[in-house]
C-alpha positions in Angstrom: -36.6 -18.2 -34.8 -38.9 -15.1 -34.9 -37.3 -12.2 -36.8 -37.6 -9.8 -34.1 -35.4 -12.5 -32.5 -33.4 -13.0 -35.5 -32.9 -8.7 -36.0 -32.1 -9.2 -31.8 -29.2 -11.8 -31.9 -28.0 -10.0 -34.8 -27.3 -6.6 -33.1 -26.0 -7.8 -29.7 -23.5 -9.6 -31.6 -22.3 -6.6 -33.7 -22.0 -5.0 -30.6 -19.8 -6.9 -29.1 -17.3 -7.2 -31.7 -18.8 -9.3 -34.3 -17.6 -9.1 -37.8 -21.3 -9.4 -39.7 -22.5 -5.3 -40.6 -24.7 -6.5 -43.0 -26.5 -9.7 -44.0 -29.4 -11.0 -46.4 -32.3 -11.5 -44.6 -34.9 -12.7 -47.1 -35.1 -12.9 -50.8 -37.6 -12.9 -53.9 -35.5 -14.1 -57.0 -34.3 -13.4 -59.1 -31.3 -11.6 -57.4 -27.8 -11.3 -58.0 -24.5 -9.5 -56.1 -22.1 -7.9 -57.6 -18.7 -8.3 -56.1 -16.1 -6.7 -57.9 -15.7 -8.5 -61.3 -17.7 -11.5 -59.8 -21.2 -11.7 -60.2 -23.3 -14.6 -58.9 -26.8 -14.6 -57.3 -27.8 -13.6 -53.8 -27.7 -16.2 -51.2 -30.2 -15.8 -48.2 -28.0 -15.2 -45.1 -25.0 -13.8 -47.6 -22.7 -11.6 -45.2 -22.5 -8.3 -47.5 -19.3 -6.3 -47.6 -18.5 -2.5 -48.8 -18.3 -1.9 -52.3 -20.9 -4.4 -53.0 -23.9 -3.9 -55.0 -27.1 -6.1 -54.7 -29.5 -5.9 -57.6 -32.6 -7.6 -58.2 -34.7 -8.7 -61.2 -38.3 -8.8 -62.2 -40.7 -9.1 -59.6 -38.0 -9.5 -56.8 -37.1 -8.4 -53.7 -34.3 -8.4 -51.0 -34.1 -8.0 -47.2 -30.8 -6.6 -45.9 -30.3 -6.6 -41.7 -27.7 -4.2 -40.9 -25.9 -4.6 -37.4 -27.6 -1.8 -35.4 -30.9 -3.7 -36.4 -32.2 -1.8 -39.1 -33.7 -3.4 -41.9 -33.3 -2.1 -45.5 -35.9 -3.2 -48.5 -35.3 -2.7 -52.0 -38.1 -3.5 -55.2 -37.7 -4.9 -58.3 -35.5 -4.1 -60.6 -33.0 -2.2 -58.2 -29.5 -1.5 -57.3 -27.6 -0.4 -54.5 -24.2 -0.3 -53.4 -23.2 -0.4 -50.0 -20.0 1.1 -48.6 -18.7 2.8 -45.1 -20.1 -0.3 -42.9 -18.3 0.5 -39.5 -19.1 0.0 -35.7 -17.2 1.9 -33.4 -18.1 1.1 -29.7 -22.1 2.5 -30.0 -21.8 4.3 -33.4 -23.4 2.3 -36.5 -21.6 4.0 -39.9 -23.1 3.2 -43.6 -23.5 4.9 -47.0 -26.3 3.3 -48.8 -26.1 4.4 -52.4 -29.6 3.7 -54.2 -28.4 3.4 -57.8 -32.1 2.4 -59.4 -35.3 1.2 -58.2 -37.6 1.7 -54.6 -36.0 1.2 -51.3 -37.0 1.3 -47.4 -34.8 1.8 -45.0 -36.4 1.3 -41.4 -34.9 0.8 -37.5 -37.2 -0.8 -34.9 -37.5 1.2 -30.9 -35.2 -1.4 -29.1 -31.7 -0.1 -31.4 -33.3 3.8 -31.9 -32.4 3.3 -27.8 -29.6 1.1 -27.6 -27.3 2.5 -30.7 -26.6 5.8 -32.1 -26.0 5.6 -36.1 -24.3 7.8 -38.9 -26.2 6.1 -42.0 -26.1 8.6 -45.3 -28.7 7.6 -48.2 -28.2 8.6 -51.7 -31.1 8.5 -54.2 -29.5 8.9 -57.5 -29.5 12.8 -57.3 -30.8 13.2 -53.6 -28.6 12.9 -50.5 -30.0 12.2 -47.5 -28.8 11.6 -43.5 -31.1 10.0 -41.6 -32.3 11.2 -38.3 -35.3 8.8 -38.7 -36.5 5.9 -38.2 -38.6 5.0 -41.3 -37.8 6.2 -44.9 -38.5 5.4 -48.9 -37.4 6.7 -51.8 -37.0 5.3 -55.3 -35.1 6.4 -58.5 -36.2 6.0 -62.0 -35.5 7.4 -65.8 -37.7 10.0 -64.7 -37.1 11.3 -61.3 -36.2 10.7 -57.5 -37.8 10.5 -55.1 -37.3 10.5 -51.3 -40.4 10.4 -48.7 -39.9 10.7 -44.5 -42.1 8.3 -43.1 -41.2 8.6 -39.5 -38.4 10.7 -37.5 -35.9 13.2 -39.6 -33.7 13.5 -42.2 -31.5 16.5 -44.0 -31.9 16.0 -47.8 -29.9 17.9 -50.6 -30.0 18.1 -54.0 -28.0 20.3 -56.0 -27.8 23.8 -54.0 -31.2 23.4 -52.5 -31.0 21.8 -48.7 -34.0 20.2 -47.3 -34.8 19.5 -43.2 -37.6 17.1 -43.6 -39.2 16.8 -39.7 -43.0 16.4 -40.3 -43.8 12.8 -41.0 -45.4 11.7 -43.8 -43.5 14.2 -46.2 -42.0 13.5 -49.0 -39.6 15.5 -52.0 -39.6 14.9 -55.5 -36.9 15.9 -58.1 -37.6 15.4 -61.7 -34.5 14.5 -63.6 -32.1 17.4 -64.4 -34.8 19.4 -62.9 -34.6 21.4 -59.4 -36.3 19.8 -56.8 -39.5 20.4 -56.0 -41.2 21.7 -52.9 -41.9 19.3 -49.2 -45.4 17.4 -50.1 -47.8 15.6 -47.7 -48.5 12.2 -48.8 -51.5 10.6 -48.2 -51.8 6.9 -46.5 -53.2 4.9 -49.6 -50.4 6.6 -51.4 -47.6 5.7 -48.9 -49.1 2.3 -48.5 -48.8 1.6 -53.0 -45.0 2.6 -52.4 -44.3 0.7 -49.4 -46.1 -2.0 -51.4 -43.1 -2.0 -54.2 -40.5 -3.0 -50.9 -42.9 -5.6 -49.2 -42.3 -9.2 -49.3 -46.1 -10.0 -49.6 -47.4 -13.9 -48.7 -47.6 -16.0 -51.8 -44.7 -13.8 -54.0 -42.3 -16.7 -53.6 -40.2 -15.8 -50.6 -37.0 -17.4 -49.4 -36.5 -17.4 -45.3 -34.4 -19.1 -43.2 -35.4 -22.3 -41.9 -38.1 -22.9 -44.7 -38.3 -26.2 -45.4 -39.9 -26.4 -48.7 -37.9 -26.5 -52.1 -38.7 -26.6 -55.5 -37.3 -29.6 -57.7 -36.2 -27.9 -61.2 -34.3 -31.2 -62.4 -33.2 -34.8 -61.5 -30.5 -36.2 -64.0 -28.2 -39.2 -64.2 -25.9 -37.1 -66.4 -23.4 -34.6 -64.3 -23.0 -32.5 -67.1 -26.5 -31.9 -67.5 -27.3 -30.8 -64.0 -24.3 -28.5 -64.1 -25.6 -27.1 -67.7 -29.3 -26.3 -65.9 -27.2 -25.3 -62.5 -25.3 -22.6 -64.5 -28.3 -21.4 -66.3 -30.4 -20.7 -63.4 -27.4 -18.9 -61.3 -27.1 -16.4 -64.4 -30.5 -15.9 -64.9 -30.2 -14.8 -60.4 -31.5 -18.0 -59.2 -29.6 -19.7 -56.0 -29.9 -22.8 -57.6 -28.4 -25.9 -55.4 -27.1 -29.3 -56.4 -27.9 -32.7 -54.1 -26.2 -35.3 -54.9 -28.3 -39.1 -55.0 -27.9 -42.5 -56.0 -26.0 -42.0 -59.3 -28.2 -38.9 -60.3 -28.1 -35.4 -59.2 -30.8 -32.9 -58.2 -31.3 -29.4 -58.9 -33.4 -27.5 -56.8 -34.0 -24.3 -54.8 -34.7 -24.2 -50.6 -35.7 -22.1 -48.2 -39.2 -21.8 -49.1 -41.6 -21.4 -45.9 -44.8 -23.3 -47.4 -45.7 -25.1 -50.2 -47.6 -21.8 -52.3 -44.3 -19.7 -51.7 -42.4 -22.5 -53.5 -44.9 -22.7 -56.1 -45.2 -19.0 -56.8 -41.0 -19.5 -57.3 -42.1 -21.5 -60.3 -43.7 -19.5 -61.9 -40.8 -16.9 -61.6 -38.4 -19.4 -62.8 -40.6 -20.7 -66.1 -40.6 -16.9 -66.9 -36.3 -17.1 -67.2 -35.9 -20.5 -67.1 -36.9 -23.7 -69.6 -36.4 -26.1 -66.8 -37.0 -30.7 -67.0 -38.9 -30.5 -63.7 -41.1 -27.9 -61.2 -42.0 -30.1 -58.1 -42.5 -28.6 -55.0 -41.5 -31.0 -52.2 -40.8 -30.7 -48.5 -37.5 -31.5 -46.8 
């Protein structure tokens, strides 16, 4: 199914009563959710819940789909908590709360009709509501940052309140610094951060209904499988077990072609001493 389609289904479902506010779309491992005490890694098509907190790893990224259809990006090496999911009749409610690391927060025209939402984004230091349609921001040791690509937003940080309405704008506040005036940013500039969000072809993307997988270990021994299982799920890879003739395989799915699988293994030899790295088809 195209995305659009998928993105689509999605939100005509929430709107007529369905449970799902927020769901993993796609995924560059290494990932991992935080639930509570429990920490495992992040399944593709995970249904997310408030007070979690998705962060990723090296050279990852994850796609979340929120139920009025916006999509939400986050880089490497990020975290973000989610909490105030709501739907009340046409009103989408969240509170993203970008803990470390680049996000993008964007809504396609089809919802910007059909839905009104009441989303708040925190960037470490910066709070923003969002008016518009396309935003990204990123927090580090050094600053935040938080740039209006489309639409509007009404930022704050500390005392000093922001109306950002002018696209392309973006406001940067070094850490325990005040914030700094409204910039123009260029479009190579906008195009290295959006970059840092991007699930690019060949980074080792997970999708649904991809029907390559990457072998990491065939054993006769249970115990064994379960050892190299365990290992990878720490280390924020959605390894999977398949059962065969008297041996078990350990392996990770969902890729869409051969090359995505491939790049996977080269994430996984970075974390992971594995027996195996075959990429095979279903």
């Amino acid at each position: 199914m195209k995305k659009w389609a998928v993105g689509l289904v999605f939100a005509l479902l929430s709107q007529a009563g369905w449970a799902v506010q927020a769901q993993v779309e796609g995924i560059v491992m290494p990932a991992w959710l935080e639930r509570g005490r429990i920490v495992k890694p992040l399944l593709l098509g995970a249904e997310l819940e408030n007070g979690d907190v998705i962060r990723t790893g090296s050279n990852a990224r994850v796609y979340l789909q929120l139920a009025d259809g916006s999509v939400v990006k986050l880089g490497e090496r990020a975290r973000m908590q989610i909490g105030g999911l709501e739907q009340q009749r046409d009103v989408f409610r969240a509170a993203l709360d970008v803990l470390q690391g680049a996000f993008r927060f964007t809504t396609g025209q089809l919802n910007r009709l059909q839905t009104r939402r009441d989303v708040t984004l925190r960037v470490a230091t910066i709070t923003a509501g969002i008016r518009g349609t396309d935003v990204w921001g990123k927090s580090t040791a050094d600053a935040d940052m938080f740039c209006l690509i489309e639409g509007q937003a009404a930022l704050t940080h500390g005392e000093r309140n922001y109306d950002l309405s002018e696209t392309m704008t973006y406001v940067r506040a070094e850490r325990n610094q005040p914030a700094g005036d409204v910039r123009g940013v260029s479009v190579d500039q906008l195009n290295k951060w959006a970059a840092e969000t991007e699930i690019a072809a060949g980074q080792g993307g997970q999708q649904a209904g991809g029907r390559w997988q990457l072998v990491l270990g065939e054993f006769a021994n249970t115990r064994e499988a379960l050892g190299l299982y365990d290992q990878l799920r720490r280390e924020g890879f959605a390894a999977r077990l398949l059962p065969l003739a008297g041996r078990v395989r350990v392996r990770l799915t969902d890729f869409a072609s051969a090359d995505e699988a491939q790049a996977m293994a080269r994430h996984v030899a970075e974390a992971v001493k594995t027996p195996l790295s075959e990429v095979r088809g279903h």
